[in-house]
C-alpha positions as CSV (number, residue, x, y, z in Angstrom):
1,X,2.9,-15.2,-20.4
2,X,6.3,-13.5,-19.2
3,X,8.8,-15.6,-17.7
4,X,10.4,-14.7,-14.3
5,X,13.5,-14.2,-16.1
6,X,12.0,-11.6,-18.8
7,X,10.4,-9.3,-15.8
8,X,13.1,-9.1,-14.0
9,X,15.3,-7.6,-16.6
10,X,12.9,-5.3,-17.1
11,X,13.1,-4.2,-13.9
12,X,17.1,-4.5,-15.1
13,X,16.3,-2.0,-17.4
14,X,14.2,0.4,-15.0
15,X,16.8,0.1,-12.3
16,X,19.5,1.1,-15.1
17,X,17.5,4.3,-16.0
18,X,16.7,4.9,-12.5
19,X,20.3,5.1,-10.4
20,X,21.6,7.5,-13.7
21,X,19.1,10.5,-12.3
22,X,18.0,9.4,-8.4
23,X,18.4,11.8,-5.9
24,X,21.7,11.6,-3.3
25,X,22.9,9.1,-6.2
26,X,26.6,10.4,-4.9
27,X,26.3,9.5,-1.6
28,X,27.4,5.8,-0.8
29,X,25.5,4.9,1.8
30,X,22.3,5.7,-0.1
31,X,23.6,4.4,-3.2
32,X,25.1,0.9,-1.1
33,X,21.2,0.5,0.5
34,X,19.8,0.6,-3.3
35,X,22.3,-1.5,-4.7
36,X,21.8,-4.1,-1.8
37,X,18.4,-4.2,-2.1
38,X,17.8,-4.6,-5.8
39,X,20.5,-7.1,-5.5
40,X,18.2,-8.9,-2.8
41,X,15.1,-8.3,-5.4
42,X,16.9,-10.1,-8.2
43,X,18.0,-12.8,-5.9
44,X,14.5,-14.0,-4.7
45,X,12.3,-12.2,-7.5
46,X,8.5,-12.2,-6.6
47,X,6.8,-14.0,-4.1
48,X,4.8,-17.0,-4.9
49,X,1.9,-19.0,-3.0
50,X,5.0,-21.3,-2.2
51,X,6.4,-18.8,0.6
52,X,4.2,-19.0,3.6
53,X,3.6,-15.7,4.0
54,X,2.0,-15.3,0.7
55,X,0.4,-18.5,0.6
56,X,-3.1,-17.5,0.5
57,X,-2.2,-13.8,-2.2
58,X,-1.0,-14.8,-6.2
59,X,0.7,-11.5,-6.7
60,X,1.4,-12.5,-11.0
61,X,-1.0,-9.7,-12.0
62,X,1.7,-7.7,-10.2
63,X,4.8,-9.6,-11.4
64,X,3.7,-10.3,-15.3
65,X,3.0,-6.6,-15.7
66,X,5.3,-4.8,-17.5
67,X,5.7,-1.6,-15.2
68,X,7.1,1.6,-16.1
69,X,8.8,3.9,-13.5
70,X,6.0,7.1,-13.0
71,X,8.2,10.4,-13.0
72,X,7.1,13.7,-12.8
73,X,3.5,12.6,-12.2
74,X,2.5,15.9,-10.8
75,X,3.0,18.3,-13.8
76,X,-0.3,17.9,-15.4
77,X,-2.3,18.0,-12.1
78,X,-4.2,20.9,-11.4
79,X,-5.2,22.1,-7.3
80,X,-9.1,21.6,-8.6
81,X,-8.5,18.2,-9.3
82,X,-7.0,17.3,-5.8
83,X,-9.6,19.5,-4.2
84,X,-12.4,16.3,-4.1
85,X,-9.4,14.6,-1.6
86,X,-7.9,18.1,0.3
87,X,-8.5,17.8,4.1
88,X,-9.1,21.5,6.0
89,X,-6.4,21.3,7.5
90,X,-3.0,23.6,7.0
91,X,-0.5,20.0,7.4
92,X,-1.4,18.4,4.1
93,X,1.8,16.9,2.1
94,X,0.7,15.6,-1.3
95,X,2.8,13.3,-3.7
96,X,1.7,12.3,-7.1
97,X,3.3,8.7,-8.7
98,X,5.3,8.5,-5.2
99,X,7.1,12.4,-6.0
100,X,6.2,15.1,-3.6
101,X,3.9,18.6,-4.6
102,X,4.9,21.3,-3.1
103,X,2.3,23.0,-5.5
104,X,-0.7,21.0,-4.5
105,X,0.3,20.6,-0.5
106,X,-0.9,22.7,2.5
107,X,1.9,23.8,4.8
108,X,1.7,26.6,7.0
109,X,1.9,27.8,10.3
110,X,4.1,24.6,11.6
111,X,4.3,25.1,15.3
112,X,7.6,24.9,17.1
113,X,9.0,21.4,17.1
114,X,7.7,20.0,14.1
115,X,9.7,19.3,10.9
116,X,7.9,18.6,7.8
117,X,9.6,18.1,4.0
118,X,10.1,15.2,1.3
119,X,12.7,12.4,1.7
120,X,14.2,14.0,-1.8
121,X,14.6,17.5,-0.2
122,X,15.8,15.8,3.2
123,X,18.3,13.9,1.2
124,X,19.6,16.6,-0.4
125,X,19.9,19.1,2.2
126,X,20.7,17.0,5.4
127,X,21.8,13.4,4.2
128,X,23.5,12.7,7.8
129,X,20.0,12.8,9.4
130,X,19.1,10.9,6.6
131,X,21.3,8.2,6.8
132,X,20.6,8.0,10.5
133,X,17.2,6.4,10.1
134,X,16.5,5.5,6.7
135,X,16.0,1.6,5.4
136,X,17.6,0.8,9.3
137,X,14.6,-0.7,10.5
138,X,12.9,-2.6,7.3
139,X,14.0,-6.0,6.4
140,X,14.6,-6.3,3.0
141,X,15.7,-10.2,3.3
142,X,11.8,-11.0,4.8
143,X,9.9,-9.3,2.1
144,X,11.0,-9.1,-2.1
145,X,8.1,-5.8,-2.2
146,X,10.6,-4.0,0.6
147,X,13.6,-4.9,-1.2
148,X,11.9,-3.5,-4.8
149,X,10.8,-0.3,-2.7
150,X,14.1,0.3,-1.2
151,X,16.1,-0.2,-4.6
152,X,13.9,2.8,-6.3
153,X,13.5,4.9,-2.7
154,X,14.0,8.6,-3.6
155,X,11.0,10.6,-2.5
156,X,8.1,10.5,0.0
157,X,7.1,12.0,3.4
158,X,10.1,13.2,5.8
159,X,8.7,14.6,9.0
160,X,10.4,15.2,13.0
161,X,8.6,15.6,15.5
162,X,10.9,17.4,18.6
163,X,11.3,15.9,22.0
164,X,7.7,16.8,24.1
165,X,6.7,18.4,21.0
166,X,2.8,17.4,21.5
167,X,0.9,18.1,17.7
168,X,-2.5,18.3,17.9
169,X,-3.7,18.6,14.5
170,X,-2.9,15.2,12.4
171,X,-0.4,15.4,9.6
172,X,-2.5,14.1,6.2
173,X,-0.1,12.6,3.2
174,X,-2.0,12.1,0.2
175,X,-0.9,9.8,-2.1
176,X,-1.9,10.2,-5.8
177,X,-2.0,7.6,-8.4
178,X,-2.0,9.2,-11.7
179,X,-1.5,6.4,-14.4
180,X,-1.0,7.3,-17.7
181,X,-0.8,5.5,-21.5
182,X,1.4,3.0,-19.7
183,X,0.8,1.0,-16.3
184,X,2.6,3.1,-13.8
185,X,5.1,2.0,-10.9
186,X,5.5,4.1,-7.7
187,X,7.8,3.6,-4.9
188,X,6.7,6.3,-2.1
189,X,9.3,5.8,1.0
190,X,8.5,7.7,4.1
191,X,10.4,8.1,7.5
192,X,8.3,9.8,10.4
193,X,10.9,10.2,13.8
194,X,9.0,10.7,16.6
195,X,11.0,11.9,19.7
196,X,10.6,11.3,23.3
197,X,7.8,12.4,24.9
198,X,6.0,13.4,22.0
199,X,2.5,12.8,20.9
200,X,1.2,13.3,17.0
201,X,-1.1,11.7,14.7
202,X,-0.5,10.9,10.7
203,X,-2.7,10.2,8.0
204,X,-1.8,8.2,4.7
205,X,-4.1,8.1,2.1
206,X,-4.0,6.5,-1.0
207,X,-6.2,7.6,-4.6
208,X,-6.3,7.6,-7.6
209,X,-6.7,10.3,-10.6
210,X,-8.7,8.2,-13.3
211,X,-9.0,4.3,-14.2
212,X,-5.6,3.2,-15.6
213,X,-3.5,0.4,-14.1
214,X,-1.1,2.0,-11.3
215,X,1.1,0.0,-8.6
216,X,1.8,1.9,-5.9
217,X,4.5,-0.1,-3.6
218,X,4.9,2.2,-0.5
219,X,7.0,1.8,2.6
220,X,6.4,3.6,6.0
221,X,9.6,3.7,8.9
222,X,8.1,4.4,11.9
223,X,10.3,5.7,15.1
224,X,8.7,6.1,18.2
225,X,10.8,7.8,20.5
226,X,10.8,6.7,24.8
227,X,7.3,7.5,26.0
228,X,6.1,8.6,22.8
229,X,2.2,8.5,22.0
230,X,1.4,8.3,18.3
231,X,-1.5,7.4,16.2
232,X,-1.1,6.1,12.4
233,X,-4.1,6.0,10.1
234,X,-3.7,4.1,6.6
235,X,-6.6,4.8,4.5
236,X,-6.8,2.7,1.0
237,X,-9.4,3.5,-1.6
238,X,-7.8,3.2,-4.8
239,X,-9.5,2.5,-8.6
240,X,-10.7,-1.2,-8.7
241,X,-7.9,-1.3,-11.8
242,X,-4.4,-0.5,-9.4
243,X,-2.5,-2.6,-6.9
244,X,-1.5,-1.7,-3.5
245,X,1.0,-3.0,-1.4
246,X,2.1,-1.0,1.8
247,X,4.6,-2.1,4.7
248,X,4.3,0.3,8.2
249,X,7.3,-0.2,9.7
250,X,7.4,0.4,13.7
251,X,10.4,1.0,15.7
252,X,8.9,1.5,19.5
253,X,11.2,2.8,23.0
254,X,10.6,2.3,25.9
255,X,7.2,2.8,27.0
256,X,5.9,4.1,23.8
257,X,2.6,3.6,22.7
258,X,1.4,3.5,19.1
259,X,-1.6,2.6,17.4
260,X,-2.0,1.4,13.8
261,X,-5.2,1.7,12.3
262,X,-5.9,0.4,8.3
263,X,-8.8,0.7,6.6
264,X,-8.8,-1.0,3.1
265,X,-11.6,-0.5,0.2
266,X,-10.7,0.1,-2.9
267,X,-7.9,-1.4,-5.4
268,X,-7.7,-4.8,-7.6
269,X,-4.8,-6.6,-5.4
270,X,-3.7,-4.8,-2.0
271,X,-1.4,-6.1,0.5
272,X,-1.0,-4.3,3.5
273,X,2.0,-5.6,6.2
274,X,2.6,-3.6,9.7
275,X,5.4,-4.7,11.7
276,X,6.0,-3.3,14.9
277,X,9.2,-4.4,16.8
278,X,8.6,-3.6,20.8
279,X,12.1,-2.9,21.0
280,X,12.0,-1.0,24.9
281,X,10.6,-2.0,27.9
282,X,7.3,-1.1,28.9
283,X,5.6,-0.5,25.3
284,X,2.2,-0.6,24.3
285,X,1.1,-1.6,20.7
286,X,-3.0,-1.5,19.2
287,X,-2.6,-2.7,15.6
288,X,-6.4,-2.3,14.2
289,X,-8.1,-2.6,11.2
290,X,-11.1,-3.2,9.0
291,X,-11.3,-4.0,5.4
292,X,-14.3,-4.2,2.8
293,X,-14.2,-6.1,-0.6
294,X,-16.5,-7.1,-3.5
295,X,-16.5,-8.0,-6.8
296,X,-13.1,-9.4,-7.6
297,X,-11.6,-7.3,-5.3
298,X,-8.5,-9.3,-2.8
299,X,-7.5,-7.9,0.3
300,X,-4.4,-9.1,2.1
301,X,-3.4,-7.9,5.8
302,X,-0.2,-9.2,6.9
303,X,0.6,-8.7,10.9
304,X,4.0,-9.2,12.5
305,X,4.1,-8.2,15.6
306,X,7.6,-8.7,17.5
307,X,8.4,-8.8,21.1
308,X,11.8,-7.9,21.8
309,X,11.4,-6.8,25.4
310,X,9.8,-7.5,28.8
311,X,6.7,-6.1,30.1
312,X,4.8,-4.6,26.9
313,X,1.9,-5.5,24.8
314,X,-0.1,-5.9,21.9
315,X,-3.5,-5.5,20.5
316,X,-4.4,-7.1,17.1
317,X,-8.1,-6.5,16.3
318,X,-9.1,-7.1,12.4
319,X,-13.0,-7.2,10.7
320,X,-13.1,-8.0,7.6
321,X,-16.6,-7.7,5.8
322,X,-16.8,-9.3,1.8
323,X,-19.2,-9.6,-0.6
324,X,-19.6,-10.7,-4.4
325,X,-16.2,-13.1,-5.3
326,X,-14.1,-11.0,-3.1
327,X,-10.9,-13.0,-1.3
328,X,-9.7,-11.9,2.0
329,X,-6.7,-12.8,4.0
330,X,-5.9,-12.0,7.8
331,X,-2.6,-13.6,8.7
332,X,-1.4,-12.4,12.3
333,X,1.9,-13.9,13.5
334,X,3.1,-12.6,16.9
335,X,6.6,-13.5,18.1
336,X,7.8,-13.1,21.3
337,X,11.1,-13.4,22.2
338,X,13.1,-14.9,24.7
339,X,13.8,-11.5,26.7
340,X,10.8,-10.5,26.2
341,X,8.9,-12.0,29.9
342,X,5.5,-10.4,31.1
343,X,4.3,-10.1,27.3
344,X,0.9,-9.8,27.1
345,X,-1.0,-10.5,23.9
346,X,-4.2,-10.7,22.1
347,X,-5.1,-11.3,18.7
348,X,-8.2,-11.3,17.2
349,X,-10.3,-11.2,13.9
350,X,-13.5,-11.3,12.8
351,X,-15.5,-11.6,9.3
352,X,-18.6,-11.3,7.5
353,X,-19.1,-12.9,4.0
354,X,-22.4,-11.3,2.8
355,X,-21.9,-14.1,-0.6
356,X,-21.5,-17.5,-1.3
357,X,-18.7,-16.9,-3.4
358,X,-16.6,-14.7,-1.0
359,X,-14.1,-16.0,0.7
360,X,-11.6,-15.2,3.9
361,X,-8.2,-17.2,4.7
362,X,-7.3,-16.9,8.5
363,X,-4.4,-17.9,10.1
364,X,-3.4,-16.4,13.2
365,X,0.0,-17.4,14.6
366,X,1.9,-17.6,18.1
367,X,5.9,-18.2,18.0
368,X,6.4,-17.5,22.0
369,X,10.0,-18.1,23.1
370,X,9.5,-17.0,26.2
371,X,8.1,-18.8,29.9
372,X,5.9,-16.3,31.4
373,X,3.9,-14.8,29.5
374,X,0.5,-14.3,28.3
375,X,-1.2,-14.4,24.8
376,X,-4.3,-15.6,23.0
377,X,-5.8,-15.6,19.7
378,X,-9.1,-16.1,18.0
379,X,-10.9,-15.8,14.7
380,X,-14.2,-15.8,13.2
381,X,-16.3,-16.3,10.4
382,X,-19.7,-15.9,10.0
383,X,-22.9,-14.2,8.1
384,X,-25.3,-11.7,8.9
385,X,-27.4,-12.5,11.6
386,X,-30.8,-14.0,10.5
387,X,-32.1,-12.8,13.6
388,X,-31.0,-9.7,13.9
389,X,-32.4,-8.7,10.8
390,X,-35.9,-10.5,11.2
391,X,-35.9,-8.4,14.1
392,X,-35.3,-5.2,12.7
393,X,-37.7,-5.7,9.7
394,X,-40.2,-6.5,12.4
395,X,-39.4,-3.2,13.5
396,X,-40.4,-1.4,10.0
397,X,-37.2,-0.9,8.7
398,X,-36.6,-2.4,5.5
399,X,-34.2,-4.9,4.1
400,X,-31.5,-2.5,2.6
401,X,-31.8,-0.4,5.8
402,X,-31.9,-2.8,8.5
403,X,-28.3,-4.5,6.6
404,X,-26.5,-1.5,6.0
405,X,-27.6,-1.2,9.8
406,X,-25.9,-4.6,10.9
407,X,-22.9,-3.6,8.4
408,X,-22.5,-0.1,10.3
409,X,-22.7,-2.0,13.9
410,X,-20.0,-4.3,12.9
411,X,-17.4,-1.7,10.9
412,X,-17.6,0.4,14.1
413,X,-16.2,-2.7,15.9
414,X,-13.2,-0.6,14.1
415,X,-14.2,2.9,14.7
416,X,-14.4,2.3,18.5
417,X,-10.8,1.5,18.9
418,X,-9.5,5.2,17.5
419,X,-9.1,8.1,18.9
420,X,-12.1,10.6,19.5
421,X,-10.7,13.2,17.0
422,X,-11.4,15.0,13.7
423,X,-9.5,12.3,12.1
424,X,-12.0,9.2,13.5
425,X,-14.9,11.4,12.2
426,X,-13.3,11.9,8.6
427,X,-12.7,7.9,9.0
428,X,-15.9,7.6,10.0
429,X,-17.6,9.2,6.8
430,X,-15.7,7.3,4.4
431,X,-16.7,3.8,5.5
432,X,-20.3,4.6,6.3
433,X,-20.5,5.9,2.5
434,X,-18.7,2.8,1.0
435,X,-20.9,1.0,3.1
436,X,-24.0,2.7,2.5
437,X,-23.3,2.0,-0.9
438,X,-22.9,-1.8,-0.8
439,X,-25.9,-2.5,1.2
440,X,-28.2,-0.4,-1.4
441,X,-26.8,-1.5,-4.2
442,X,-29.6,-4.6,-5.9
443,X,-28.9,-8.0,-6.4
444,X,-28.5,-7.9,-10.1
445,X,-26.1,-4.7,-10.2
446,X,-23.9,-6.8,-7.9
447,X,-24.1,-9.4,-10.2
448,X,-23.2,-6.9,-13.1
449,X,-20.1,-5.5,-11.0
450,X,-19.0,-9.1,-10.3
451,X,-18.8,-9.7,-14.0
452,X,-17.3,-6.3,-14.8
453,X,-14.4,-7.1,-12.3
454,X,-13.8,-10.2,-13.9
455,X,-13.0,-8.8,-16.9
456,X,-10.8,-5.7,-15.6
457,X,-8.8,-8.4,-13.7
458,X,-8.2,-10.6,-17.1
459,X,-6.9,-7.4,-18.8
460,X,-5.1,-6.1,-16.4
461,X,-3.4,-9.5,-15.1
């Protein structure tokens, strides 16, 4: 067993080798927001079940690991390999261990208004817009994983979209996990700026290149200009062998509307945060996801959703279907402020647990500082309906057909909510084939897998 005190000097040791070679080392500002936030890391260390926001996730598979930093992931990557993830479209930014491609990515024919690089080459070449946005908006005191991420920050997605600029194709970021002899770190930091008036759609999605242990601890800032329409798709389907944690990060004007959608179904240990701050009057926020899980598979979703202003509001809407010994957690907390009068919210989430051994921890949570307002919550648990599927078997559909049926009916609780685009249909196709999968899969495979996992997450914890 490692103590706390022996990981963290290794993480001594990484940040030492780290700050000697990171990009815009030179520049203090960059250099003061590492510095700050490794010093915040060291201070609190990893979260336990003892802080309240991680009550219900043991991250010491993460913490007892002895990570090294993943550098230069891309150089033995070749385009074939990427090809099984490459989207048809010409906005494709690909990163390998957290460091941008140019090699593997698709960009061409960028219309007018539209500004699309890496965080490295940003920092480089124009550090005062840089220093503008960057690490302004995350919180490194609430969160040790934002802190860790700031204090290694050096590449990831940089893109601007112009003032009425309105994109019509999504950007796609692909992020690769490519672990190697050793289990692999990687700190992907992205800043997206959306202007006013401007309407665009992004993609992250998160693989990975064969079955060693990876961590991939990424951080999205999010600004959404006044009156800015945006859409943000997180897509996780990892190697059941890496661990995920990701924090969106949404700064919103006035009368900007954004919506968050997550969809979780691969990795070991994944925590996904999104914090939106309604920071003008008038906004509009859907946060909306849906997450699958078996074997030993946990899946973590961590809402904050802030009210800062008058007259906005906010959509939470989780589903959450696990199976095998599979551990889910939903915990929404919406706080609204004392400016913030005429807030309307809603939060809601539902679950299925297709095992006896599965399990789901909900907890959703109203701070309301405010006197007129309005705001619910609700959550769920339950089982495939008996019913429902004596009624479909009645029907002549069989027993693997008619569940993946009730399955498909209840993940597109999720679908609904997005956008009809090429991006919902490409969303679409991924759970329906993870789901299709599940339901066909026999009893006694599931049993085999459940074992399997049990093993993977001894060795790798």
């Amino acid at each position: 067993m490692i103590s706390a005190t022996q990981h963290l000097e290794n993480y001594l040791d990484r940040y030492s080798e780290f700050e000697k070679l990171a990009a815009g080392r030179n520049l203090p500002w960059l250099r003061k927001l590492r510095e700050d936030a490794f010093a915040r890391f060291c201070e609190v260390g990893f979260p336990t079940t003892h802080d309240e926001d991680w009550r219900f996730t043991n991250v010491s598979p993460i913490s007892q690991m002895r990570f090294r930093l993943a550098r230069n992931g891309s150089r033995n990557i070749s385009p074939e390999q990427v090809n099984q993830w490459r989207k048809a479209s010409t906005l494709q930014l690909v990163f390998v261990n957290g460091g941008f491609s140019p090699a593997l990515s698709a960009i061409s024919g960028l219309p007018d208004g539209v500004k699309v690089s890496s965080v490295r080459q940003e920092i480089e070449r124009d550090p005062g817009a840089m220093e503008a946005h960057l690490g302004r908006y995350l919180n490194i005191r609430r969160d040790p994983f934002s802190a860790l991420n700031s204090a290694f920050a050096e590449d990831g997605a940089y893109v601007k979209i112009l003032k009425g600029t309105v994109l019509r194709e999504a950007i796609y970021l692909l992020f690769i996990s490519a672990p190697g002899d050793a289990p692999l770190m990687s700190s992907p930091r992205n800043l997206i700026v959306v202007e006013e008036e401007a309407e665009a759609s992004f993609v992250e999605d998160y693989v990975s290149l064969g079955e060693g242990v990876g961590f991939s601890n990424a951080v999205t800032e999010l600004v959404a200009g006044d009156n800015a329409v945006i859409s943000h798709y997180m897509i996780e389907r990892e190697h059941r062998n890496g661990f995920n944690v990701s924090t969106l990060r949404i700064q919103q004007g006035r009368s900007a509307n954004v919506a968050s959608h997550s969809v979780l179904l691969g990795g070991a240990l994944v925590r996904n945060n999104v914090h939106p701050v309604l920071a003008g009057e008038g906004g509009e926020c859907l946060i909306n996801g849906l997450f699958v899980a078996n074997g030993r598979q946990h899946h973590d979703n961590y809402m904050l959703v802030e009210h800062a202003r008058p007259h906005c509001g906010s959509r939470q809407f989780y589903n959450g279907i696990l199976d095998g010994n599979a551990h889910g957690v939903f915990h929404g907390r919406i706080i609204v402020h004392k400016d913030a009068q005429k807030t309307d919210a809603k939060q809601t989430n539902r679950n299925l647990l297709l095992s006896d051994d599965a399990q789901i921890d909900t907890k959703p949570q109203l701070e309301i500082y405010a006197d007129d307002v309005k705001c619910t919550h609700g959550a769920t648990i339950g089982q495939i309906e008996e019913n429902a599927l004596f009624y479909l078997r009645s029907r002549g559909i069989d027993e693997i057909s008619a569940r993946r049926l009730l399955l498909l009916a209840f993940a597109n609780e999720c679908l609904d909510r997005m956008q009809p685009e090429p991006v919902r249909a490409w969303v679409e196709g991924l759970i329906h084939e993870h789901l299709f999968h599940d339901a066909s899969t026999p009893w006694q495979a599931k049993n085999d897998s459940r074992e399997e996992g049990a093993s993977n997450w001894g060795e790798i914890g």
